[in-house]
TORROKE-209528 format. One line per field, with one value per residue (C-alpha): x, y, z; residue number from 0; residue in three letters. Coordinates in nm, 4 decimals. Each point is the difference from the previous one (the first is absolute). Layout:
<atoms>
x <- [X / ...] $
y <- [Y / ...] $
z <- [Z / ...] $
n <- [NUM / ...] $
res <- [ALA / ...] $
</atoms>
This chain:
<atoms>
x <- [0.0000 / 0.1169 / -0.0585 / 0.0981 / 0.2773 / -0.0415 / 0.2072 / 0.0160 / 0.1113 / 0.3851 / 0.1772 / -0.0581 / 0.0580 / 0.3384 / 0.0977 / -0.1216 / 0.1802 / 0.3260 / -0.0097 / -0.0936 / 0.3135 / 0.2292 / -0.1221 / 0.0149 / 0.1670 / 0.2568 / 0.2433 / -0.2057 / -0.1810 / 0.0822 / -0.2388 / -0.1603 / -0.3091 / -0.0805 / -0.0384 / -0.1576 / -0.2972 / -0.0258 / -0.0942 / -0.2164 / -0.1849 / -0.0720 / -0.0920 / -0.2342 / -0.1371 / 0.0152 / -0.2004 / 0.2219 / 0.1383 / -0.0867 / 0.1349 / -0.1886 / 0.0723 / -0.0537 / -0.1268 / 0.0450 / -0.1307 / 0.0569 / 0.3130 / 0.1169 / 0.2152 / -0.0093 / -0.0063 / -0.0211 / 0.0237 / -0.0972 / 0.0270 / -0.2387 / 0.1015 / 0.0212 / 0.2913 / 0.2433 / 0.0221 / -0.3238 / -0.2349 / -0.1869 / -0.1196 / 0.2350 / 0.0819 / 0.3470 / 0.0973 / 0.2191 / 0.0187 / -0.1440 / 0.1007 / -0.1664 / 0.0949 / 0.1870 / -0.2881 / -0.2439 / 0.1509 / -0.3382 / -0.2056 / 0.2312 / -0.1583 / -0.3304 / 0.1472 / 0.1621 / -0.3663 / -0.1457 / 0.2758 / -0.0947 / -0.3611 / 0.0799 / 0.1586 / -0.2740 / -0.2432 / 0.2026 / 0.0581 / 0.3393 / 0.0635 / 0.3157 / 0.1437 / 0.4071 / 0.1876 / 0.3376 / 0.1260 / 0.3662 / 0.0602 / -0.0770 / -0.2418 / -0.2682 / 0.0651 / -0.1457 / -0.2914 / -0.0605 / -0.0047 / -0.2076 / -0.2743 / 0.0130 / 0.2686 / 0.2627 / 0.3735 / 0.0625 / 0.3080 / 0.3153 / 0.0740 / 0.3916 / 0.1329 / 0.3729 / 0.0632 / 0.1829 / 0.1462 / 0.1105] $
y <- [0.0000 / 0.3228 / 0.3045 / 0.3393 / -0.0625 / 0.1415 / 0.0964 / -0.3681 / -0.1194 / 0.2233 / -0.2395 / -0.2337 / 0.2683 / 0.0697 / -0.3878 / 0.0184 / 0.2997 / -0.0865 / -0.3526 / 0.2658 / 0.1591 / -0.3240 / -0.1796 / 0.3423 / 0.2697 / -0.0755 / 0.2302 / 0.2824 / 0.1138 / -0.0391 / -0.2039 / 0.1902 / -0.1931 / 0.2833 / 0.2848 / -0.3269 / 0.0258 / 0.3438 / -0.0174 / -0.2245 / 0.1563 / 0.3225 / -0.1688 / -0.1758 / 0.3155 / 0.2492 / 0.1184 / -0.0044 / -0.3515 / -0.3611 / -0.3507 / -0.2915 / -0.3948 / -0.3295 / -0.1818 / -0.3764 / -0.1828 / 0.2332 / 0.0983 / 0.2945 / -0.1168 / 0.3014 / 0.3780 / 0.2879 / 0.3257 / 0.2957 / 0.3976 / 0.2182 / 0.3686 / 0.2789 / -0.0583 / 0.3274 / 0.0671 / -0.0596 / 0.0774 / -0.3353 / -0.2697 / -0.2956 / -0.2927 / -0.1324 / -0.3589 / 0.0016 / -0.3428 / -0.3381 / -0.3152 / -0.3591 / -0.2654 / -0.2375 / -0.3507 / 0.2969 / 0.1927 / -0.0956 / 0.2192 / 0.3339 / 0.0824 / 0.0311 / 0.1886 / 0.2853 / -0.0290 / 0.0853 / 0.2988 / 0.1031 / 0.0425 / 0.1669 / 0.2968 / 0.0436 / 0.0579 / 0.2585 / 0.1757 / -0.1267 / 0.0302 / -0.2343 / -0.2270 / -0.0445 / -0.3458 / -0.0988 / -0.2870 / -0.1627 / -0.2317 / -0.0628 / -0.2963 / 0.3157 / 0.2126 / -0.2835 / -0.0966 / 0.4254 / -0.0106 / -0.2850 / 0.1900 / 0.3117 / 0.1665 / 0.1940 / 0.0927 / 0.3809 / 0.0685 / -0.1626 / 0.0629 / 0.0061 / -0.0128 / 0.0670 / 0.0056 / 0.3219 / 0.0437 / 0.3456] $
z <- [0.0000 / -0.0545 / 0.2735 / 0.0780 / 0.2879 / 0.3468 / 0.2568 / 0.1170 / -0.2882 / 0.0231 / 0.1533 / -0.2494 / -0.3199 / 0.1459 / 0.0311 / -0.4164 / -0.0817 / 0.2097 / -0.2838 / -0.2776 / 0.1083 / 0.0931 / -0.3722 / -0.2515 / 0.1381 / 0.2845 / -0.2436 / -0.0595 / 0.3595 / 0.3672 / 0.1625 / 0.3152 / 0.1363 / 0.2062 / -0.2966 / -0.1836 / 0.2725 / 0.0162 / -0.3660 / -0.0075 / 0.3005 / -0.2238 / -0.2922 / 0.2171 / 0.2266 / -0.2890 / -0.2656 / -0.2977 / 0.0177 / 0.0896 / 0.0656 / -0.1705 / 0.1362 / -0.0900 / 0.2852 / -0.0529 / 0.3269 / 0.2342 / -0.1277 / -0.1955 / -0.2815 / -0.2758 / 0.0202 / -0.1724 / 0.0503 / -0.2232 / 0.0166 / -0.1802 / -0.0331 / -0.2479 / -0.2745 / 0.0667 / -0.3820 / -0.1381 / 0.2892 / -0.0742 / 0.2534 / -0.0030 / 0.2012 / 0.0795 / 0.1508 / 0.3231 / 0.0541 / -0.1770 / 0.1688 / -0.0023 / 0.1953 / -0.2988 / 0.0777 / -0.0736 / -0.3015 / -0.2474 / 0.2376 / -0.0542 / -0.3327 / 0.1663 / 0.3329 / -0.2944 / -0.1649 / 0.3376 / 0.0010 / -0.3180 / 0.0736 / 0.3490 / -0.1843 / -0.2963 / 0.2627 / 0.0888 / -0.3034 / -0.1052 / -0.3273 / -0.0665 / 0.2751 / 0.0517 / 0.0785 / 0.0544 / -0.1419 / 0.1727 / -0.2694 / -0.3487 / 0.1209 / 0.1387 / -0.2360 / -0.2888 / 0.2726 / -0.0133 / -0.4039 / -0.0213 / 0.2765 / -0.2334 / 0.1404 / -0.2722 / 0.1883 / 0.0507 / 0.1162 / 0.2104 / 0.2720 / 0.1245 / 0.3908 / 0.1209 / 0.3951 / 0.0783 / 0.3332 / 0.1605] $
n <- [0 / 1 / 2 / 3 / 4 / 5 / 6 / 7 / 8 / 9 / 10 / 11 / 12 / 13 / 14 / 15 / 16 / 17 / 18 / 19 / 20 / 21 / 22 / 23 / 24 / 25 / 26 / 27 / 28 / 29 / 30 / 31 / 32 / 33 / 34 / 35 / 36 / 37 / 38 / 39 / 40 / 41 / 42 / 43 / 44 / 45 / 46 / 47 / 48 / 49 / 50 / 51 / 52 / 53 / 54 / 55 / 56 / 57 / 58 / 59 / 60 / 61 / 62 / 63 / 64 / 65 / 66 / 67 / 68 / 69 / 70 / 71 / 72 / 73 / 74 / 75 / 76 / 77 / 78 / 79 / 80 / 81 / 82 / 83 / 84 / 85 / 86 / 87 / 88 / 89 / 90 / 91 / 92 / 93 / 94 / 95 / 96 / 97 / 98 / 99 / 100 / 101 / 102 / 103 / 104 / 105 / 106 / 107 / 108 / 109 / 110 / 111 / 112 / 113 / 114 / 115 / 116 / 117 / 118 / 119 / 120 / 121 / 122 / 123 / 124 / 125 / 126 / 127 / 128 / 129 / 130 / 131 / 132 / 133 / 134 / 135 / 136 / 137 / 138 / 139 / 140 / 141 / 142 / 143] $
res <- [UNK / UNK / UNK / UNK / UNK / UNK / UNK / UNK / UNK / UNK / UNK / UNK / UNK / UNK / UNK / UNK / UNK / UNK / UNK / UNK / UNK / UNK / UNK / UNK / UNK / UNK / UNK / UNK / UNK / UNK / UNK / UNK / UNK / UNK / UNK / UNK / UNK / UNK / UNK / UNK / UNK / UNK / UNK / UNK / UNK / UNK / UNK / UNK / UNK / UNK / UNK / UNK / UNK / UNK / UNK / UNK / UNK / UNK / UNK / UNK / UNK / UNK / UNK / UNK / UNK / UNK / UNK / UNK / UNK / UNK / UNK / UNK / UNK / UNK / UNK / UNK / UNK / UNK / UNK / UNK / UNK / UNK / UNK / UNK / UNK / UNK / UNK / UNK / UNK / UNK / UNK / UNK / UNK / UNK / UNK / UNK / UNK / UNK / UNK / UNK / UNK / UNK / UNK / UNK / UNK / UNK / UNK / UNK / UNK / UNK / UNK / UNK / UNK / UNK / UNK / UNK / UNK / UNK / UNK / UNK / UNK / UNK / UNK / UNK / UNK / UNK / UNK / UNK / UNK / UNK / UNK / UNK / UNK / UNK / UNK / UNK / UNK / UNK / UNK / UNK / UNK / UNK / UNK / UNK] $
</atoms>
């Protein structure tokens, strides 16, 4: 089933994102559980953002979590991922957890909606959903 997540449900959103972290990105960001919370917590509590799950008996084994605010250029509506994980024994019910996303941020008036893709693998799931590339993006760590 999939649900807007509550507060109770943080705990578990961290464990998902600390994997997200630990399978696709342990080279790119620093994992902090404790900013991971605090995001989720206003995406759940505010107005502009939300946190979908997949509950799977009693358990919460997929997440996503969307952003819907006014594009700085264009002045238009539009929706941006933050984070997109599902448990791997679970990865057929992702398309439908983005489709949930998707439908989230028409009702609020988005006009496009933004992934990000960490390997080619997404990136071809994102074409074959409808989804056209639009720019790359590049990361060096700096250091003062």
């Amino acid at each position: 089933m999939i649900r807007h997540a509550t507060l109770d449900d943080v705990p578990a959103i961290v464990r998902m994102g600390q994997q997200f972290i630990q399978t696709d990105y342990r080279h790119i960001v620093r994992e902090n559980p404790e900013q991971m919370a605090a995001l989720v917590t206003m995406l759940i509590e505010g107005e502009h953002g939300t946190v979908f799950v997949i509950d799977h008996e009693d358990d919460v084994v997929g997440m996503i979590g969307i952003l819907c605010t006014t594009h700085c250029i264009s002045g238009d509506m539009f929706a941006g991922e933050l984070f997109w994980w599902v448990n791997p024994d679970q990865r057929g019910n992702g398309v439908r957890l983005l489709r949930k996303a998707e439908s989230w941020a028409i009702k609020r008036g988005a006009k496009t909606i933004q992934m990000i893709a960490p390997n080619e693998q997404v990136g071809h799931l994102y074409a074959r959903m409808g989804y056209a590339p639009v720019e790359m993006s590049y990361q060096k760590f700096i250091t003062a």
